[in-house]
C-alpha positions as CSV (number, residue, x, y, z in Angstrom):
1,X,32.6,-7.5,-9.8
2,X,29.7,-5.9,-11.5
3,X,27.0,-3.6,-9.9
4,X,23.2,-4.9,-9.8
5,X,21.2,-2.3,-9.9
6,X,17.2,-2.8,-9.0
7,X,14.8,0.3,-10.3
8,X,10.9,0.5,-10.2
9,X,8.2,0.5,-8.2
10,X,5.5,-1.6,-5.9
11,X,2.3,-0.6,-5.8
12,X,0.5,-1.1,-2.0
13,X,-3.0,-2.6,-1.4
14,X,-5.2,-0.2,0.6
15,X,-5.5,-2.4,3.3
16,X,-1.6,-2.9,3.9
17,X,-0.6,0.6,3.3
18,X,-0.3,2.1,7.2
19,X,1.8,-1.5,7.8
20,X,3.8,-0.7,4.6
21,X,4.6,3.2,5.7
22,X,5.2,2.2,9.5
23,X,7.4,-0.7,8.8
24,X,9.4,1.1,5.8
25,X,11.7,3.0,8.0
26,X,13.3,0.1,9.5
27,X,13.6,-1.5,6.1
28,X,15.5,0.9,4.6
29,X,17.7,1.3,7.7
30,X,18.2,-2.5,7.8
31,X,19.2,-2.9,4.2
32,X,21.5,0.6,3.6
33,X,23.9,-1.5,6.7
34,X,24.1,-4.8,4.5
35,X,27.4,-5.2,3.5
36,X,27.8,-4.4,-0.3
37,X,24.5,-1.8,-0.1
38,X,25.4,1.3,-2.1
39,X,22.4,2.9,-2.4
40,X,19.0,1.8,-1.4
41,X,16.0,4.3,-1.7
42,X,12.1,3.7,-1.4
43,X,10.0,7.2,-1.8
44,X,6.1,7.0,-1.7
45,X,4.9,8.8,-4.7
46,X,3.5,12.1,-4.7
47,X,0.3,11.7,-6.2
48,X,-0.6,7.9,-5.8
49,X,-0.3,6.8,-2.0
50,X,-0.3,3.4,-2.8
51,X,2.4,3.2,-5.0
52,X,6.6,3.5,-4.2
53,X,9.4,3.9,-6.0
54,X,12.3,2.1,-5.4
55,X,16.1,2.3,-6.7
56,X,18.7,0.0,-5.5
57,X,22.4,-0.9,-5.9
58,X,24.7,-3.5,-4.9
59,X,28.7,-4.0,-5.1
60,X,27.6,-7.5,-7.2
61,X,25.3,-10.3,-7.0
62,X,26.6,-12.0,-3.6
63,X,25.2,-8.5,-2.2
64,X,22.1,-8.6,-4.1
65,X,21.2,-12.2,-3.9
66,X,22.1,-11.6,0.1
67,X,19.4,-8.7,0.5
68,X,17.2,-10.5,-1.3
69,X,17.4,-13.6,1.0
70,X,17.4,-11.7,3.6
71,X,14.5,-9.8,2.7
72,X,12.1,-12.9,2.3
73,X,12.6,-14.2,5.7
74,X,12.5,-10.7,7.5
75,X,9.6,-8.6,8.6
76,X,9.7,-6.7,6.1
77,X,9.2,-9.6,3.6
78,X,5.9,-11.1,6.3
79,X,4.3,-7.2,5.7
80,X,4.8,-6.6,2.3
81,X,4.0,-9.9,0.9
82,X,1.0,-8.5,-1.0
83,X,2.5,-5.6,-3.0
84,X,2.9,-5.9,-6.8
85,X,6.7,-5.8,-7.5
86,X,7.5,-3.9,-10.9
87,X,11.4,-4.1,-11.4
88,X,13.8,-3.8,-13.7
89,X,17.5,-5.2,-12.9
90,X,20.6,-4.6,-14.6
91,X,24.3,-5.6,-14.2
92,X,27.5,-3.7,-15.0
């Protein structure tokens, strides 16, 4: 099975940014449990606020497509519905 792997970042509107930081916690605890998680990591960058980077893998694409589904029906997905995605994601 080959490994997805998700790298980039989202960049926050102002307004949703205290929603985005108070909700992120659970996020990331939420998704490192899904089975088929191997690494999932969201940092806020150092000198823009509003933007996060974000680094992800999965065992395959069952796993990925799973998060992903997950994801859009989940809190999570309800708060951060505004932020620009910029990804990149690879296989193998």
């Amino acid at each position: 099975m080959d490994k997805v792997t998700l790298r980039g970042h989202i960049t926050v509107p102002g307004e949703d940014l205290a929603a985005i930081i108070e909700s992120l916690p659970m996020h990331i605890n939420l998704t490192r449990k899904e089975k088929g998680c191997l690494v999932f990591s969201v940092e806020q960058d150092q000198t823009n606020e509003n933007i996060f980077h974000v680094y992800e893998e999965f065992d395959g694409q069952g796993s990925f497509d799973f998060h992903q589904n997950r994801v859009r029906s989940s809190e999570w997905g309800r708060i951060s519905k505004n932020v620009e995605r910029h990804y990149e994601i690879t296989k193998g």
